[in-house]
C-alpha positions as CSV (number, residue, x, y, z in Angstrom):
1,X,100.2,132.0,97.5
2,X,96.8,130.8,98.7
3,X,97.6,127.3,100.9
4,X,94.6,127.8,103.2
5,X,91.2,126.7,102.5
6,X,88.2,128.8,102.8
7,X,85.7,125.8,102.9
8,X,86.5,124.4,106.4
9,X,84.2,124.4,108.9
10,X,85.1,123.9,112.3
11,X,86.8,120.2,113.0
12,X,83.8,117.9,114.2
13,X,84.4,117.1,118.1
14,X,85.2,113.4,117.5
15,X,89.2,114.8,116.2
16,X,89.3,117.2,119.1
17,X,92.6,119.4,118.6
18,X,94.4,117.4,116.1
19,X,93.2,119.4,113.0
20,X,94.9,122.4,114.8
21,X,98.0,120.8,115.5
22,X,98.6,119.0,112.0
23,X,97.9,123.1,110.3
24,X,100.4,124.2,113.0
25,X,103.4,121.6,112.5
26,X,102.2,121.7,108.5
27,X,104.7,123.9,106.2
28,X,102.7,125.0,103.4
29,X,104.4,123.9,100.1
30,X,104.5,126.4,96.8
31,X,103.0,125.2,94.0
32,X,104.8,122.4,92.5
33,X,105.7,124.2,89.0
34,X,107.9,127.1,91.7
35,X,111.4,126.7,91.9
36,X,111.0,126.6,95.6
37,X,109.0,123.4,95.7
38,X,112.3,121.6,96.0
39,X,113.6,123.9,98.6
40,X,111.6,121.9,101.3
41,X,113.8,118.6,100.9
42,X,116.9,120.2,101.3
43,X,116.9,118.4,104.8
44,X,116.5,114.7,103.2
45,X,119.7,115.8,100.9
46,X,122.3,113.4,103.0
47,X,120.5,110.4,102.5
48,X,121.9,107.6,100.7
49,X,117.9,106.5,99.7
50,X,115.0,109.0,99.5
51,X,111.4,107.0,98.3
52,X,108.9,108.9,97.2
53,X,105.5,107.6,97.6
54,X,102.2,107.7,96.1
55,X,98.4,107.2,97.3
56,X,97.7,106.1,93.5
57,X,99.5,104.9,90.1
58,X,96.9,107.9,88.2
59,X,97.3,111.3,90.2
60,X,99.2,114.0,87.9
61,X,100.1,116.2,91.1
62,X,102.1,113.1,92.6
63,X,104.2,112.4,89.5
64,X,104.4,116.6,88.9
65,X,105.6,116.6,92.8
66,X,108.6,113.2,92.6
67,X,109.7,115.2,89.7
68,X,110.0,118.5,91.3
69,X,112.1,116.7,94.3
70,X,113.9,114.6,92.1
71,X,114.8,117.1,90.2
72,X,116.2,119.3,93.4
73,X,118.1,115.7,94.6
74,X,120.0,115.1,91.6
75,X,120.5,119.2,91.0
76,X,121.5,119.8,94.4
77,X,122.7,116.7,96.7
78,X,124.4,114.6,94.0
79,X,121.6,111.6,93.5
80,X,122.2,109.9,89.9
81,X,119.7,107.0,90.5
82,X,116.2,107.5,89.9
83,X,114.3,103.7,90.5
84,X,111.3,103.1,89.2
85,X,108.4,100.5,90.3
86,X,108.8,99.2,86.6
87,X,110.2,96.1,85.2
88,X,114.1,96.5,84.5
89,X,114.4,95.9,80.5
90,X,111.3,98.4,79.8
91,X,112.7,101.0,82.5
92,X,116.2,100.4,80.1
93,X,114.3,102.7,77.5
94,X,114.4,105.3,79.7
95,X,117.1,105.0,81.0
96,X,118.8,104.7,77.0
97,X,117.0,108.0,76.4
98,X,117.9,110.4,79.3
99,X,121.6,108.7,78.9
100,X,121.9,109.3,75.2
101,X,122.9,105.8,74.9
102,X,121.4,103.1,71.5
103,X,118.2,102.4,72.4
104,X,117.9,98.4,73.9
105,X,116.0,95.3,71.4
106,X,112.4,95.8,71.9
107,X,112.4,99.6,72.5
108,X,108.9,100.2,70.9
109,X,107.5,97.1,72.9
110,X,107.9,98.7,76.5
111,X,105.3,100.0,78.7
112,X,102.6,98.8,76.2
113,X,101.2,96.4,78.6
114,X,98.5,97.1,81.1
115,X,98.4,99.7,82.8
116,X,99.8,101.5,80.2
117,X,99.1,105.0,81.8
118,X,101.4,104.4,84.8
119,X,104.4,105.1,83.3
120,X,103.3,106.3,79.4
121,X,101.7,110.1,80.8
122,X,102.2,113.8,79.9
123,X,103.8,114.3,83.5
124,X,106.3,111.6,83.9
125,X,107.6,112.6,79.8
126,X,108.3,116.2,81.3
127,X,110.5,114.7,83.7
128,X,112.2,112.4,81.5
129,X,112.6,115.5,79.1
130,X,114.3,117.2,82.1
131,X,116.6,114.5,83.0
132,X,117.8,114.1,79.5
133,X,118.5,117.9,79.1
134,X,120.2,117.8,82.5
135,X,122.6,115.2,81.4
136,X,123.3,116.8,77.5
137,X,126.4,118.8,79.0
138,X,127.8,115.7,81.3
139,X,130.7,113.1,80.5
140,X,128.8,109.6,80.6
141,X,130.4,108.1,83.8
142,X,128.3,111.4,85.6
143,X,124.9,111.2,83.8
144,X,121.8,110.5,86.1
145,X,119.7,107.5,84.9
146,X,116.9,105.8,85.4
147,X,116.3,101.8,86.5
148,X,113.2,99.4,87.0
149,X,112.9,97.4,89.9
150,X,109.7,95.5,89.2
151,X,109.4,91.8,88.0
152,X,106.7,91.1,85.6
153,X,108.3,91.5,82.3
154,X,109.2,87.8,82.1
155,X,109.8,87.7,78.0
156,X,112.1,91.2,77.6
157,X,114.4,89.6,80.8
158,X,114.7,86.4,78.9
159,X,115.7,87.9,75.7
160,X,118.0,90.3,77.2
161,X,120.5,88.0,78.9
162,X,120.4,85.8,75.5
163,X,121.4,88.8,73.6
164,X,124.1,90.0,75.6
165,X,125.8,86.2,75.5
166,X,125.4,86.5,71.9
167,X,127.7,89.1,71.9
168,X,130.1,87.9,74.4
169,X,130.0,84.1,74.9
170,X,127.8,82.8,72.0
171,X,128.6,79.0,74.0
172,X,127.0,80.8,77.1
173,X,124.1,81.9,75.5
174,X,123.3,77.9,74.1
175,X,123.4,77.6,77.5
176,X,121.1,80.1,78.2
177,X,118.7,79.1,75.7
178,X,118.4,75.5,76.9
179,X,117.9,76.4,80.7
180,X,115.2,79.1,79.7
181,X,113.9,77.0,76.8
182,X,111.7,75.6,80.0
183,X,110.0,78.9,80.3
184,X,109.7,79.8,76.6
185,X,106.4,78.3,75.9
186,X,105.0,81.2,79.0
187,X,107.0,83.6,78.6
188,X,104.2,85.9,77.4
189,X,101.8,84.5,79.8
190,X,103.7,83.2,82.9
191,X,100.9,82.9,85.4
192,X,99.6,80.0,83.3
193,X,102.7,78.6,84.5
194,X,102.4,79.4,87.4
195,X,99.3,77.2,87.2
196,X,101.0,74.0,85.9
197,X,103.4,74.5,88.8
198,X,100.4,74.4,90.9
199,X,98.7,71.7,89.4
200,X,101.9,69.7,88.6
201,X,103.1,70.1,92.4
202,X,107.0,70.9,91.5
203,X,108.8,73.6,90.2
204,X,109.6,72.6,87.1
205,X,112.0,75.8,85.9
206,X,112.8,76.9,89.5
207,X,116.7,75.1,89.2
208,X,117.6,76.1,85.7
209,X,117.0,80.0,86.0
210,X,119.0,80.1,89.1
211,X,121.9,78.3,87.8
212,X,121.7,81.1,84.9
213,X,121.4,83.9,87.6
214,X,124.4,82.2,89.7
215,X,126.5,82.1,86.0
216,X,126.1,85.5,85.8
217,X,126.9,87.0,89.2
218,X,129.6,84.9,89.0
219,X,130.8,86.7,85.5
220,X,130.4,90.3,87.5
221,X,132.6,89.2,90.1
222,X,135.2,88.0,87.7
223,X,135.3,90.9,85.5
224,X,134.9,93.7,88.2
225,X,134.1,96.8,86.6
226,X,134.8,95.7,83.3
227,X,131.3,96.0,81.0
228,X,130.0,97.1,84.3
229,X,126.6,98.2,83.0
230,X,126.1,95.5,80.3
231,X,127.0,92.8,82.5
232,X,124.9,94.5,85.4
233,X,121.7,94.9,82.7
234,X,122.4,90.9,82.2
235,X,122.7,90.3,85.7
236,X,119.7,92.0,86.6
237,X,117.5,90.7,84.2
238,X,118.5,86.7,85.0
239,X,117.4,87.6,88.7
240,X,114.4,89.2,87.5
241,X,113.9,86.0,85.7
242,X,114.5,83.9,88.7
243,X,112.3,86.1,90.9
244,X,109.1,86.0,88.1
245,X,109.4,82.5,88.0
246,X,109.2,82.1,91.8
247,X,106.7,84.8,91.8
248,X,104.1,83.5,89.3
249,X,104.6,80.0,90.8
250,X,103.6,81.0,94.3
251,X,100.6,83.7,93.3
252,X,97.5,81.2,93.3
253,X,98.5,80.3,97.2
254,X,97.4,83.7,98.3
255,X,98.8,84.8,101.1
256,X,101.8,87.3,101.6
257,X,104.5,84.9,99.8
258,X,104.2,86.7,96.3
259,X,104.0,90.2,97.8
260,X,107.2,89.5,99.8
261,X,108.6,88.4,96.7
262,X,108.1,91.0,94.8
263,X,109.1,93.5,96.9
264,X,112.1,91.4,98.5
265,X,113.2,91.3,94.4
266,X,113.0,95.4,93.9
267,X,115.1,95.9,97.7
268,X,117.4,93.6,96.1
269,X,117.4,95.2,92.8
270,X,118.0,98.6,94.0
271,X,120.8,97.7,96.4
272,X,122.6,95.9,93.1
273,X,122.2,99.1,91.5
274,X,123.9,101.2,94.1
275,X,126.3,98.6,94.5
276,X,127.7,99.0,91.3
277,X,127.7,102.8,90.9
278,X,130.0,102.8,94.2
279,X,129.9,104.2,97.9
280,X,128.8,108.0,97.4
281,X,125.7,106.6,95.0
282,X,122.1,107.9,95.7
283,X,119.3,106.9,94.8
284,X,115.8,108.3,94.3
285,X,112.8,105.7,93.9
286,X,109.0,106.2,92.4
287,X,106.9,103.7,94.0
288,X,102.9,103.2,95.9
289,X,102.9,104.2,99.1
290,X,102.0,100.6,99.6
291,X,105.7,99.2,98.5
292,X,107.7,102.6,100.3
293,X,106.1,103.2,103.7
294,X,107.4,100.4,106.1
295,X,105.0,97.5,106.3
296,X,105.7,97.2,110.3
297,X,103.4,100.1,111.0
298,X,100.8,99.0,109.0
299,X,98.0,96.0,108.5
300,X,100.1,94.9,105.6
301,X,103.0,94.1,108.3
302,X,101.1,93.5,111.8
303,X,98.3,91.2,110.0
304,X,99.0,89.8,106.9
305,X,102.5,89.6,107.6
306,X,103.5,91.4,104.3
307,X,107.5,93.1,104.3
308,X,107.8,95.6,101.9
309,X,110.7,97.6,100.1
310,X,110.6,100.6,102.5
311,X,110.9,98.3,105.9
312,X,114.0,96.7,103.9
313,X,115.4,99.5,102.9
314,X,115.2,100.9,106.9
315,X,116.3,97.4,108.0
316,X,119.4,98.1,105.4
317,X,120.6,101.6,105.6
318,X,118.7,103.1,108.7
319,X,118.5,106.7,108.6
320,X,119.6,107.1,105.3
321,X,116.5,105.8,104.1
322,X,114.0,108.6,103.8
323,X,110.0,107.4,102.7
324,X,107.9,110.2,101.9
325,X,104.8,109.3,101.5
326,X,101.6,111.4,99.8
327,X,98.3,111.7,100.4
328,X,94.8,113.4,98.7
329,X,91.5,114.3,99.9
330,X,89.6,113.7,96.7
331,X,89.3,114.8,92.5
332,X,89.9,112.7,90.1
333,X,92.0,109.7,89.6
334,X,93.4,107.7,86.2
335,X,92.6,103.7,86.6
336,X,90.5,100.6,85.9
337,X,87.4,98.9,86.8
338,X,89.2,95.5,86.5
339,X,92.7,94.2,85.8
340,X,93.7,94.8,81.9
341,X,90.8,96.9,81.6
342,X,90.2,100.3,79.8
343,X,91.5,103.1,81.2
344,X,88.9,105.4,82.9
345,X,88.7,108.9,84.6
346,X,87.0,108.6,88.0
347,X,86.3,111.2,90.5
348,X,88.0,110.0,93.7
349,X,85.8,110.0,97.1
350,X,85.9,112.4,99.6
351,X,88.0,110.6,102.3
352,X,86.6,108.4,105.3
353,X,85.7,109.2,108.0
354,X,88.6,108.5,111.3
355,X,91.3,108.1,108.6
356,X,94.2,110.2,108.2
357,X,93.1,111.9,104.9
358,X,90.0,113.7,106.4
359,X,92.4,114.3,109.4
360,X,94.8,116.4,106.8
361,X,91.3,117.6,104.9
362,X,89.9,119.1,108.1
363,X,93.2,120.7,108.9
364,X,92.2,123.0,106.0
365,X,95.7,123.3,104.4
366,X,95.8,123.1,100.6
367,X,99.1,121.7,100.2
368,X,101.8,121.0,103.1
369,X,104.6,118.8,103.8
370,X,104.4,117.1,107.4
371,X,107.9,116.3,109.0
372,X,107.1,112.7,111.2
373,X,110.6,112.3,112.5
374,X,111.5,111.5,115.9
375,X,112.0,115.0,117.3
376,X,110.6,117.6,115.2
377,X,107.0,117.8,116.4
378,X,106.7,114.7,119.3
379,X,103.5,115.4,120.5
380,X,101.7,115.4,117.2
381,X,103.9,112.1,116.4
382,X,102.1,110.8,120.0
383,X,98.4,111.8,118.8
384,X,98.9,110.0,115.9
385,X,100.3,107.1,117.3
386,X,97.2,105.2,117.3
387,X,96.4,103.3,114.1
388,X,93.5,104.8,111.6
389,X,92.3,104.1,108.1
390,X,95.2,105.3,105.1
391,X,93.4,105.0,101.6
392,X,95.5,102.9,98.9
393,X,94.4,103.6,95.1
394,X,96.7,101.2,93.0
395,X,95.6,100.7,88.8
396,X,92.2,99.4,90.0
397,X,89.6,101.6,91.8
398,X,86.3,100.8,92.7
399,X,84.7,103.8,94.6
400,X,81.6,101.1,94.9
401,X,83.6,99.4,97.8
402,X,86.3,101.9,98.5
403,X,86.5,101.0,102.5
404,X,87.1,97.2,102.3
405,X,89.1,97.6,99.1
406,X,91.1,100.6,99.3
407,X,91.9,101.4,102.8
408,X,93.9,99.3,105.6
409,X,95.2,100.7,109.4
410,X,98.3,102.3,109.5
411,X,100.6,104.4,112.3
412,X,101.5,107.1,109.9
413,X,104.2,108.8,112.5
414,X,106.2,104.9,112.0
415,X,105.2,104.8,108.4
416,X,106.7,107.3,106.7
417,X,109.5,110.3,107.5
418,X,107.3,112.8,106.1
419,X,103.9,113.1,104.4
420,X,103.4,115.0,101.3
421,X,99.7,116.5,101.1
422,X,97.0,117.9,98.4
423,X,93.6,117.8,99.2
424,X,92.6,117.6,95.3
425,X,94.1,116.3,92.9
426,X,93.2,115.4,89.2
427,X,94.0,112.3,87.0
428,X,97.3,112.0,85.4
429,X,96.9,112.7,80.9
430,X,97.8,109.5,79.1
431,X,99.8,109.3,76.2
432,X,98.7,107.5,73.5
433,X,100.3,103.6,72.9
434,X,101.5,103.2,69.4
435,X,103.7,100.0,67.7
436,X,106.4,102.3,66.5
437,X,109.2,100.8,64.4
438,X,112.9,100.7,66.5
439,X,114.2,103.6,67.4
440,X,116.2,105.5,64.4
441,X,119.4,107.9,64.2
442,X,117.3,111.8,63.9
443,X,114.3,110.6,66.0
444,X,116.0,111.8,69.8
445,X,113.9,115.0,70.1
446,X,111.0,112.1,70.2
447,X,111.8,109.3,71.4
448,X,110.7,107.1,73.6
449,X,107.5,108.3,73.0
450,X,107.1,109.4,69.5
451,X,105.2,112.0,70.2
């Protein structure tokens, strides 16, 4: 099993013995397709919340890697939640198809908007193919399943709480329709309303989809566990449309208001999710390492005064909230020039100079796991106190001005729990986007996908 490196010259003098120490507190990882990949997470299996990072939305060996640990979670420490950073009604599709439940209105409508490659690969589809099989043999109530936490899907929210009034209070769901018919005319393209709220100087929607989201939660409370997950899938889309309506309204101010948003809205999410499936619920969640490694240690928290879901989730459960981040030297990457852009292949840079990726390059390792907990290897945790340069691919890269772009200052020991490491990696494979008619009784060995 070949994890060292043959290429690596000596360290340059600048990093002193810190190549050394991160090769000798390293632990090699087997390749991600061996049954033992998992093995190395056994000591995360207590946790109540585990997030799994990545260092871009386009690199196949993360998604291969979340898998593989996901997989060894729910197998052998009893986790049933896997959370994606995706919008809740598209992540429902999923969830419908690895839970052998009807697929939801609008099936053949999700994860066709940009970036479509994020969620629509080769690699994620094995995993969903897994989960599914995993669950075949298991009574409903016990059945893993899958949940979005993002916000963007304004239109598929909107349309989902109608449709489950329909069915059980067609004089709710008039109501419904009046408070969101304020949003109707954008709910395809909300940030232009988030423009007239900018140019109008009011929040024009902001009191009718909260009164929706308060009707609701009120419902869940009065019918405890009765029609717990079709009254939780309503629930949660009415806050994603409160959130989104916030959210596009505050976007054109810049700033760190719509980040903490956002990522206030997927803590919250997650915790409603956890909430309902009881105490002993655990969750696994897929998201950047931007959103999972806690903001505090970074530039994201100590400048631009940005929370994120990792810091919350620490804040919430403490040490039962593991991040994990990952990190890659260079290869190739899956993403786009600009926003709504084609998707491209692009080789990804070797790493800067003083930032932690040439620091894990230089340590020659192929692939490792690095444990950053308090009391497993202290004095490597103390030589990387000091803040240096993490690199942060989202759907957009631009190699062109990769250091004011795509890297901010980060303590990596506070960061994360543990740091996941390849030193190449290649670009996740797309799957093709078609419009597919709803899904049909015969098609399960294809669906979602169709392929």
């Amino acid at each position: 099993m070949p994890h060292v490196r043959s290429d690596v010259d000596a360290p340059p003098p600048r990093w002193g013995d810190l190549p050394p120490l991160i090769a000798s507190a390293a632990e090699p990882v087997h390749a991600i397709e061996d049954p033992l990949f998992g093995q190395l997470f056994d000591r995360f299996g207590d946790a109540r919340v585990v997030l799994l990072g990545e260092a871009s939305h386009g690199t196949s060996e993360f998604y291969r890697a979340r898998g593989e640990i996901t997989r060894w979670l729910i197998e052998n420490h009893g986790f049933s939640i896997v959370a994606l950073e995706a919008d809740w009604p598209d992540a429902r599709v999923f969830d419908a198809f690895v839970r052998y439940r009807p697929a939801p209105k609008g099936a053949s409508q999700a994860f066709t908007r940009f970036p479509t490659w994020m969620w629509r690969n080769r690699e994620f589809e094995g995993f969903l193919e897994w989960l599914r099989d995993h669950n075949r043999l298991r009574l409903e109530g016990k059945r893993a399943g899958v949940y979005g936490l993002d916000l963007y899907n304004l239109s598929a929210s909107m349309r989902a709480v109608i449709d489950y009034l329909e069915r059980e209070d067609p004089e709710a769901a008039k109501v419904a329709r009046q408070r969101y018919g304020c949003l109707t005319p954008w709910a395809d393209e909300p940030a232009a309303y988030g423009r007239l709220a900018l140019t109008s100087g009011y929040a024009r929607c902001e009191a009718a989809v909260t009164a929706m989201l308060a009707d609701l939660l009120e419902r869940q409370l009065a019918k405890g566990g009765e029609d717990g997950e079709g009254l939780l899938d309503a629930a949660q889309n009415a806050r994603l449309v409160r959130d989104a309506e916030a959210y596009y309204r505050v976007m054109y101010y810049g700033g760190a208001e719509s980040w903490n948003l956002r990522d206030t809205h997927m803590f919250e999410t997650l915790q409603a999710v956890l909430d309902a499936k009881g105490p002993q619920a655990k969750a696994v969640v897929w998201a950047h390492n931007s959103h999972i490694g806690d903001a505090r240690a970074t530039e994201m928290g100590q400048v631009r005064e940005e929370l994120n879901l990792g810091q919350l989730c620490r804040q919430r459960w403490g040490g039962e909230a593991v991040l994990i981040g990952f990190g890659t030297h260079g290869g190739t990457v899956a993403c786009a020039s600009d926003w709504d852009g084609p998707m491209e292949v692009k080789p990804v840079n070797p790493a800067l100079a003083e930032s932690h990726e040439r620091l894990a390059h230089e340590a020659g390792i192929e692939r490792f796991v690095l444990d950053l907990r308090p009391g497993v290897h202290d004095d490597l945790r103390s030589r990387l106190a000091d803040p240096r340069l993490e690199r942060f691919i989202g759907v957009i890269y631009r190699p062109e001005t990769e250091r004011w772009s795509h890297y901010v200052e980060c303590h990596l020991p506070e960061q994360f729990d543990a740091w996941v490491w390849f030193d190449e990696t290649r670009a996740v494979t797309p799957l093709p986007v078609e419009a597919r008619p709803e899904h049909q009784a015969g098609d399960e060995e294809t669906w979602p996908f169709g392929l």
